[in-house]
N, C-alpha and C positions, 0 to 999 in steps of 0.2 A: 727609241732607247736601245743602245746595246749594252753586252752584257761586262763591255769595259769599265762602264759609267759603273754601274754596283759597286766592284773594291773600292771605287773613288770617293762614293759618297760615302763609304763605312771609313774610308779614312779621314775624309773631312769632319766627322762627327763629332762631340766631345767625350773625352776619354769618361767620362763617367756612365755616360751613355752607353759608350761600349762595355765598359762593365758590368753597366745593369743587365743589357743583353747577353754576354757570354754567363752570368752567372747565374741568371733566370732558367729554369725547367721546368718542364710540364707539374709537377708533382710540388714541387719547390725544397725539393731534399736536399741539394745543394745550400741556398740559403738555410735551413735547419741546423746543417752541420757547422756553416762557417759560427752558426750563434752560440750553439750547444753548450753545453757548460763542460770543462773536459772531466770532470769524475760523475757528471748524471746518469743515472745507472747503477752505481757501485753500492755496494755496501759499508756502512760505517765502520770502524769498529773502535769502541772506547781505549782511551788510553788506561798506562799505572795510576796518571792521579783521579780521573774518573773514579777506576775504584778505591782507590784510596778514601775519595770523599766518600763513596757512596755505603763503606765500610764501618766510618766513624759517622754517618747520619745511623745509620740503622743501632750501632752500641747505644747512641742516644734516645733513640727509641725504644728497645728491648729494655732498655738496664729497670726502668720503673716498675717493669712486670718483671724482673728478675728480681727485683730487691725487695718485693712482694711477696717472692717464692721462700726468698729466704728469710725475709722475720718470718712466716707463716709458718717456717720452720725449727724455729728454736724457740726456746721460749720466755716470758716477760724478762726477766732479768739480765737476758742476755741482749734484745733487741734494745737496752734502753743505757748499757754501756757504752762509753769512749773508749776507743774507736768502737763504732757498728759490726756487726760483725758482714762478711763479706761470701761465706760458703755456705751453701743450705745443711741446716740441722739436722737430726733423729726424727723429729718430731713433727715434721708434716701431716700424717695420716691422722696421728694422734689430734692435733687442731685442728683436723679438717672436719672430723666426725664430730668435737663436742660442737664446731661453731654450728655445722648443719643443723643438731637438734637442738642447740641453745636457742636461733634465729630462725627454727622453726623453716628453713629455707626449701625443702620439699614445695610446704604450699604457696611458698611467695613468688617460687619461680614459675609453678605452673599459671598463679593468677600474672605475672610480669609478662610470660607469652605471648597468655592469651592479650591484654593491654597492648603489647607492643605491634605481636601480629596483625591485631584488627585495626589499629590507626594505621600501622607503615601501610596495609590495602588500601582500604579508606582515603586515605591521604595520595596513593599511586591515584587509584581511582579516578577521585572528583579532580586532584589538579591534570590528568591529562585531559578529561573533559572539558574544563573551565579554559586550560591554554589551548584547545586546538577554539574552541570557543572566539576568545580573543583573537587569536593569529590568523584563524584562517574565516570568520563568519563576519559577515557583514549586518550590523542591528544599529539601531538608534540607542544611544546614552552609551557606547561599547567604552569610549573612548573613558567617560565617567567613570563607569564601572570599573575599569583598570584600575584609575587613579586610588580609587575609594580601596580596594584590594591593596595597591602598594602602599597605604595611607597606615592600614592599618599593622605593617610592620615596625610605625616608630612610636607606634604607643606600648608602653611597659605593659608585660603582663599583670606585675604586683599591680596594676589598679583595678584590673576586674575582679579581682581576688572575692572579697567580701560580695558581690553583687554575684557572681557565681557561685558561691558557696551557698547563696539566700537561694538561686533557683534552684540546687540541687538537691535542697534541705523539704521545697516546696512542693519536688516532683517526687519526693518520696525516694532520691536515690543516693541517700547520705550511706556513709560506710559501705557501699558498695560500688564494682568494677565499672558498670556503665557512666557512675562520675567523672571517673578516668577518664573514660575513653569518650562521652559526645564532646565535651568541648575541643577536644582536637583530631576531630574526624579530618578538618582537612586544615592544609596551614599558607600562608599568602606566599611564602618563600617558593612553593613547592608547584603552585599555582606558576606565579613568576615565571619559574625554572622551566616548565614545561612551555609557557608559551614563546619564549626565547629560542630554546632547539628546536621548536614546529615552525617558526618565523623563517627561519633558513633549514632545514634538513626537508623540509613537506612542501612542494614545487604548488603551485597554483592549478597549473595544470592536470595532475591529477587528482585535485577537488574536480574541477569540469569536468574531467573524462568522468567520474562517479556521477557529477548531473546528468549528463549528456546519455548513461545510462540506466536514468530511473532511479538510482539510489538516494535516499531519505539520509537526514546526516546521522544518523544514527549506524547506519547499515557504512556509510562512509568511515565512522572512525572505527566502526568493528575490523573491516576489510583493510582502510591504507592507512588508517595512522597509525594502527595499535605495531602492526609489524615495523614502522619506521620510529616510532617512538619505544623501543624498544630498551636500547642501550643507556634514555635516561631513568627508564622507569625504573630499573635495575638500581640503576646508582641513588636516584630516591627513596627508592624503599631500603635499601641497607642503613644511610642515611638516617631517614623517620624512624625505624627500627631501634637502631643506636640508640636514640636521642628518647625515645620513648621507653627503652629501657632501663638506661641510666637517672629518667627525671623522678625528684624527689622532692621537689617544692610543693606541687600540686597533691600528687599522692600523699603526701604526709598533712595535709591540712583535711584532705576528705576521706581515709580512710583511717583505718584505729588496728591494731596491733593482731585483734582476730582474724582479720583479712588482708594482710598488708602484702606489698608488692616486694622485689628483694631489695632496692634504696631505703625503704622506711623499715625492713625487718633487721637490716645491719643495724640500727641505730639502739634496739636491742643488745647487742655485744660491748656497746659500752656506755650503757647505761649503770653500770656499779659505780662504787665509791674509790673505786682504785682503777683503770683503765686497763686491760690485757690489751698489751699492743699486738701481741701475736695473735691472738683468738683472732681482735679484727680484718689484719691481713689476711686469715685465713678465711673469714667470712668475703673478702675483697677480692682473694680469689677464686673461690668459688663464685660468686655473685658476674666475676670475669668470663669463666670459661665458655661460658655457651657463645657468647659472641665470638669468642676465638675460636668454636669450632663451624659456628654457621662463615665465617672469614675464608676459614682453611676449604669450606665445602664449596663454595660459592663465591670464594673471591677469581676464582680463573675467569667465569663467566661475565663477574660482572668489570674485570677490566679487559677482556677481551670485548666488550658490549661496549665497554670507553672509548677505545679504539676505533672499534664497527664504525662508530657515531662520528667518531673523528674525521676519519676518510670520508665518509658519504656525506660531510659540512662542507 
């Protein structure tokens, strides 16, 4: 062989071939760039109509608790006029104090906390247990057991009604908090939710590494799931919190006015013979503010914990 013959056979080649070779590197950087996408890297940045939309969603969501602010601020006669009135009143402080001690809402909010507080735990609690359960343990009847848990999200609540009222009558815990709160220690949604994010965010793999080091599952979801299941538990319990603050079906059938929560103690404000539409808003927004201020305290965290989750899926 000499070293004529080489250029000859690189010319005789097919030009594709020669391609592949001249564009092949060790690294393969060249291919990377011919594919790259040419703005990968950069930053977005929203247009006028972006905000424009995102200007008139938010009017539509403020305006309910602004029109709130303002009947709570003038009073019956004027919130029940054509046209509504549209600027806040004198009289805010003034409706805010009698509806407090009309609706008695000191004691309703502290028993509504406590209510909310210990289900949203409760509820964090067992469904991350129950979904790392699901997602990542291997048992006889798992598959069953799922089904039976998602089963029970399309039966009505109104039909346990009476059948739970009879056990709570029989356990001795009528007119009082813990009625509340066992029946919904934990909820099949929440359950669900959690084994879905552990499905894809919690690798298989470091379940094993935890075998592979002596770890019992118990010591497993202290250690790697709690820190990776982080960002939904966040958003569940704000979630159960809400939803356990605002409910008023249940409370209002098992508790009675001495001990009521702040849904059943509004219901007090118009209970006369002539309705005060303002007392109520004012009771509406007070019975509002605590979530708006656990929002303001804790909503950075828990969409930055949205986010977290988002990236590491």
């Amino acid at each position: 062989m000499t070293t004529d013959s080489i250029p000859a056979r690189a010319a005789d080649a097919p030009p594709e071939t020669v391609r592949k070779d001249r564009g092949a590197t060790p690294s393969g950087g060249r291919r990377r760039r011919l594919f790259a996408h040419p703005r990968a890297g950069r930053q977005h940045h929203a247009g006028p109509l972006a905000y424009i939309l995102l200007g008139i969603a938010a009017l539509f969501s403020l305006f309910p608790l602004y029109w709130t602010m303002v009947a709570a601020s003038t009073d019956n006669t004027r919130v029940t006029q054509t046209p509504p009135p549209f600027l806040p009143g004198p009289h805010l402080l003034e409706n805010l104090g009698k509806a407090w001690n009309d609706a008695a809402l000191g004691k309703a909010m502290l028993n509504s906390l406590i209510v909310a507080g210990v289900i949203a735990l409760s509820t964090v609690l067992f469904a991350t247990l129950a979904g790392f359960a699901f997602a990542k343990l291997r048992f006889k009847g798992r598959n069953v057991l799922l089904m039976l848990v998602i089963g029970t999200m399309l039966v009505p609540p109104q039909l346990g009604v009476v059948p739970l009222f009879m056990m709570m009558t029989e356990l001795g815990l009528g007119q009082k908090l813990p009625a509340v709160i066992f029946p919904t220690l934990v909820s099949a949604v929440g359950v669900f939710f959690m084994r879905q994010y552990l499905m894809e965010a919690l690798p298989d793999e470091l379940v094993e590494a935890g075998r592979v080091d002596g770890a019992h599952s118990l010591r497993i979801f202290w250690s790697i799931v709690l820190p990776i299941a982080r960002p939904p538990m966040a958003v569940l319990f704000m979630i159960t919190f809400v939803h356990a603050w605002n409910d008023f079906f249940w409370p209002f059938i098992v508790l009675d006015m001495s001990n009521p929560t702040v849904p059943v103690a509004l219901t007090q404000l118009s209970a006369g013979y002539v309705r005060d539409q303002s007392l109520i808003m004012a009771g509406a927004l007070l019975g509002t503010l605590p979530l708006l201020a656990m929002f303001i305290v804790f909503g950075r965290q828990i969409v930055g914990g949205i986010m977290q989750g988002a990236v590491k899926g």
